[in-house]
C-alpha positions, 0 to 999 in steps of 0.5 A: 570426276565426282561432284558434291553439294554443300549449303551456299554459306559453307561454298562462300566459306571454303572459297575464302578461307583456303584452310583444311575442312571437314564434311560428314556424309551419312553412310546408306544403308545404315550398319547394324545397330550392334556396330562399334566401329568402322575400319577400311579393309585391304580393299578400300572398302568399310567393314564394321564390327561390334560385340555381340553374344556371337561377335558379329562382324559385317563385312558387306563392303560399304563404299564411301563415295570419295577416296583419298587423294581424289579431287572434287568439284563443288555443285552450284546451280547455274542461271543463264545469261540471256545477254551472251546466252552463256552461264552466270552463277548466283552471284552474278560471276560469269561462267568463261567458255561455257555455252548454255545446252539446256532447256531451263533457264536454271541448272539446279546444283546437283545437275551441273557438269564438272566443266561449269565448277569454279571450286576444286576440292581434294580429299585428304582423309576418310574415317567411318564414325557413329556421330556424337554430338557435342563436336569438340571446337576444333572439329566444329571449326573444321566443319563450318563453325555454328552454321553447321550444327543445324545440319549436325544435329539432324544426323547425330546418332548416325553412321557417317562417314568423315571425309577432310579435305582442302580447297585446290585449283582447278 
């Protein structure tokens, strides 16, 4: 099962409201600079394409990193609980079940197992876009709101890919 990280406000956000999300990841390597869109092939890979003196069209099979359909869960770090030698997340809620295995006191977001994951999301839709910004309204809603557009305005002008999602139960 695959795990992805998001900034504590949007975790917090997601945990409460249970409504449909957005998030954008950045597509590495980069499509050519030529590229005008992006569209799923019969593979479920991405292949882009764009107009060019010679209509260029890369098909070198970008891959994004979730599917539809494929539930995930969201990395938080973890801190152990010297009084039961268990887990406890940054709000103090407590891991059940889970034994601390490792040699830090903190287990950094990215290294955390899926079995130590209180939230489940499931991917509802993929596209492949060049990042424009203004968002509309209901796109900014769907990404977090105004919280988000620090992040958005560090990626604006590059290739991403779009993924919507709702929260589920584990």
């Amino acid at each position: 099962m695959n795990g992805t990280l998001f900034k504590d406000w949007k975790i917090k956000a997601i945990a409460e409201d249970d409504r449909e999300w957005m998030t954008r990841r950045v597509i590495k390597p980069q499509p050519p600079f030529w590229a005008e869109r992006g569209a799923q092939n019969q593979f479920g890979r991405w292949d882009f394409g764009g107009h060019t003196a010679t209509q260029h069209k890369i098909s070198c099979g970008y891959e994004s990193r979730y599917q539809v359909g494929e539930a995930v869960y969201i990395k938080e770090a973890i801190y152990l609980n010297y009084d039961t030698n268990g887990a406890i997340y940054r709000d103090g809620s407590i891991i059940p079940n889970l034994k601390w295995r490792w040699r830090a006191d903190v287990l950094e977001a990215r290294c955390i197992p899926a079995e130590a994951a209180r939230y489940f999301i499931k991917i509802t839709d993929i596209r492949a876009e060049r990042l424009r910004l203004p968002l509309s309204p209901e796109e900014l809603k769907l990404e977090g709101g105004e919280l988000a557009l620090s992040i958005l305005e560090k990626i604006n002008g590059l290739w991403v890919f779009v993924y919507s999602f709702k929260r589920v139960e584990k």
